[in-house]
C-alpha positions in Angstrom: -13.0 -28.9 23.8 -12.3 -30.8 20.8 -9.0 -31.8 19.1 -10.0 -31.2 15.6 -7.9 -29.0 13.6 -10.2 -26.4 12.0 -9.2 -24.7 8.6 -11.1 -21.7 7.5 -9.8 -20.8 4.2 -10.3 -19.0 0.9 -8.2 -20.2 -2.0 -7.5 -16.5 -3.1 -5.9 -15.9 0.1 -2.5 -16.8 2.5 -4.8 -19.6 3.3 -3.1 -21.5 0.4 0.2 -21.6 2.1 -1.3 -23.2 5.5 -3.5 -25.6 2.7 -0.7 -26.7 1.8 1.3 -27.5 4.6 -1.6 -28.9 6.2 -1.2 -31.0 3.3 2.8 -32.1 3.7 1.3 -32.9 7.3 0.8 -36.7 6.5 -2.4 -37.6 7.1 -3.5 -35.7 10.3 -7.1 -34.7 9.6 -8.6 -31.3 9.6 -12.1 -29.9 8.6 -12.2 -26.7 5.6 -14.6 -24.4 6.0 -14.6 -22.2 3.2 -15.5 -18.3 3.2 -16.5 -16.4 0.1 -14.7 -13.0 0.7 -16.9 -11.8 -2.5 -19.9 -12.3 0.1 -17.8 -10.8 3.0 -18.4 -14.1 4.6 -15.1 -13.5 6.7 -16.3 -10.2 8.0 -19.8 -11.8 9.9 -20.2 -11.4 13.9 -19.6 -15.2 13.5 -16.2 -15.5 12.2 -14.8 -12.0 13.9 -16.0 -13.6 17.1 -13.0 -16.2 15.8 -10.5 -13.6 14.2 -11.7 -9.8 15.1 -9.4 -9.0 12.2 -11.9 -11.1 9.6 -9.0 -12.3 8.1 -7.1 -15.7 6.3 -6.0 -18.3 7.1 -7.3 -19.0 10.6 -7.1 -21.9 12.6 -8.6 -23.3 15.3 -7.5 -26.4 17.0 -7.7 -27.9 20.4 -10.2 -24.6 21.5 -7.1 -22.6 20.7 -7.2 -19.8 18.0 -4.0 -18.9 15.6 -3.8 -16.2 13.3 -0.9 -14.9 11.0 -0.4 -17.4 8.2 3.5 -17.8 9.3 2.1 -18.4 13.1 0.2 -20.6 11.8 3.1 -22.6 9.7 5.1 -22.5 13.2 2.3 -24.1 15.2 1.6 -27.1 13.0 5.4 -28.1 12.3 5.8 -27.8 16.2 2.3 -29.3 17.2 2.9 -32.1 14.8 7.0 -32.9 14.4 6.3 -36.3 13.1 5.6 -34.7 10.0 9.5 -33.6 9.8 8.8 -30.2 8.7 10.8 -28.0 11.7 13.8 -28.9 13.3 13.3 -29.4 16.8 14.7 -27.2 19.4 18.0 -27.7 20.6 18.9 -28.4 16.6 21.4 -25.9 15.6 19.2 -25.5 12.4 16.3 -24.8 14.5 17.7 -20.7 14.3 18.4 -20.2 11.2 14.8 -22.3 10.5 13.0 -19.5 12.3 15.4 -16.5 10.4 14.1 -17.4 7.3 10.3 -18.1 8.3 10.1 -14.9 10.4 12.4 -12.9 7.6 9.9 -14.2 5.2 6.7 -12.4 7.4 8.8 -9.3 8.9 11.0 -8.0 5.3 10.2 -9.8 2.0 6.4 -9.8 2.2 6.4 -6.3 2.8 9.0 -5.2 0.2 7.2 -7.4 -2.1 4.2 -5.8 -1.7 5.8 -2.4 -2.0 7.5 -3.3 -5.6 4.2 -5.1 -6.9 2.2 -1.9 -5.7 4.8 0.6 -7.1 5.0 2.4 -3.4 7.0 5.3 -3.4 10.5 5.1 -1.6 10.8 6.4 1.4 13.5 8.9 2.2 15.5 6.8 4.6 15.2 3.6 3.1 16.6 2.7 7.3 13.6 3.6 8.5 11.9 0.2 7.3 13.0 -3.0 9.2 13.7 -4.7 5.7 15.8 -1.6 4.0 14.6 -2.0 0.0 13.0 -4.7 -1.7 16.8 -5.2 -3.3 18.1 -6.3 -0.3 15.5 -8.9 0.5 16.1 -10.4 -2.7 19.6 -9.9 -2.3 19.3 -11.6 1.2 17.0 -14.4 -0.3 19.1 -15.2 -3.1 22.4 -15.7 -0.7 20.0 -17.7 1.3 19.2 -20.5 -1.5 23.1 -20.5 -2.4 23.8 -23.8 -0.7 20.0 -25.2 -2.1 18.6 -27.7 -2.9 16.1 -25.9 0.2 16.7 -23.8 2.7 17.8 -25.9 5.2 19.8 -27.8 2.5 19.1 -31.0 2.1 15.8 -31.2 4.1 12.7 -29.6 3.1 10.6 -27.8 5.7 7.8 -25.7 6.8 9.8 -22.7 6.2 10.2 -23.7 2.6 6.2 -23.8 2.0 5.9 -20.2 3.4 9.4 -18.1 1.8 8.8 -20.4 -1.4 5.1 -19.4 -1.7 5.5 -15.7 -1.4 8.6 -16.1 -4.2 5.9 -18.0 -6.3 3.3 -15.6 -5.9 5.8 -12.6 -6.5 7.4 -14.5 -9.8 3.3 -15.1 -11.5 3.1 -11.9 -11.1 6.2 -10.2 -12.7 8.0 -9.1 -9.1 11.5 -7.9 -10.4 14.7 -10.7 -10.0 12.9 -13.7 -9.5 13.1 -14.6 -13.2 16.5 -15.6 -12.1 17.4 -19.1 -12.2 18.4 -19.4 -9.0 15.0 -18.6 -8.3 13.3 -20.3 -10.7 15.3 -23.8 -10.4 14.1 -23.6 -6.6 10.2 -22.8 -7.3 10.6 -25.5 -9.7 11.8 -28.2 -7.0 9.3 -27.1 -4.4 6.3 -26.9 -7.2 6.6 -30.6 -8.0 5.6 -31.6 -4.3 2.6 -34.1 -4.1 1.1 -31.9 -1.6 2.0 -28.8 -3.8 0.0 -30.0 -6.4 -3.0 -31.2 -4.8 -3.9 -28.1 -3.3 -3.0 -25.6 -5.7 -5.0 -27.9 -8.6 -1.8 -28.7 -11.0 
């Protein structure tokens, strides 16, 4: 069993967010192996021996397997807290931490993908755990009142995975985050060393 952190990734994936924050890591080393989805390189009896869903970002380290890009956020903050990018538990931040990262996965994501893909309403807006995409932007918006990030003053894990599915909704025209509450906070989370050396700015 080795320790090495294993990163299979495709830059036109999720597998930029855990790029990233393997990035903001510090140092600790990991291996890329890239998979050209064009080729269907992530759907071979090799890799869905790895991930039977053929999907990205996936990581092995340690002989362990972790899927689900925000899993995957969670693991390495936790796995490696030197980096300073989760508070710990027993920190009263550490809740509303894991809010935010898991209301990122469970509601916006979802009713982002609903408004970019111009799905229908359904009848009882209820029925969906994250209501409308309005109200996760409402949410989100209350969220990044306080700023500068979401846990104020200190930037964290949950800022690489929230902040990334705000950037991606705002290149691509996502209704409300034009605003400059959104904009000013892309803008500070953008300028990151590690930002820019994976996304190539």
């Amino acid at each position: 069993m080795s320790d090495e952190i294993v990163f299979y990734h495709n830059p036109r994936s999720r597998a930029q967010m855990v790029h990233w924050m393997l990035e903001e890591l510090g140092g600790v080393p990991y291996r890329t192996v890239i998979l050209d989805m064009e080729k269907q390189e992530h759907k071979t009896p090799e890799f869905l021996a790895i991930n039977p869903m053929g999907k990205l970002p996936t990581l092995v380290h340690d002989g362990v397997v972790i899927t689900e890009t925000a899993a995957i956020i969670t693991y390495l903050a936790d796995t490696f807290p030197q980096a300073g990018l989760a508070p710990l538990p027993g920190d009263p931040r550490r809740g509303t931490y894991l809010r935010w990262l898991f209301f990122g996965a469970g509601c916006f994501e979802p009713a982002l993908l609903d408004a970019m893909f111009k799905r229908p309403p359904v009848e009882r807006k209820g029925a969906l755990g994250y209501g409308s995409y309005e109200d996760t932007i409402g949410a989100l918006k209350k969220m990044l009142v306080p700023g500068p990030y979401i846990l104020g003053d200190q930037f964290s894990a949950v800022d690489i995975y929230v902040g990334s599915e705000l950037s991606w909704g705002a290149k691509f025209g996502a209704p409300g985050l034009d605003e400059p509450i959104f904009k000013d906070y892309l803008a500070r989370i953008t300028s990151r060393l590690a930002y820019k050396t994976t996304s190539g700015t």
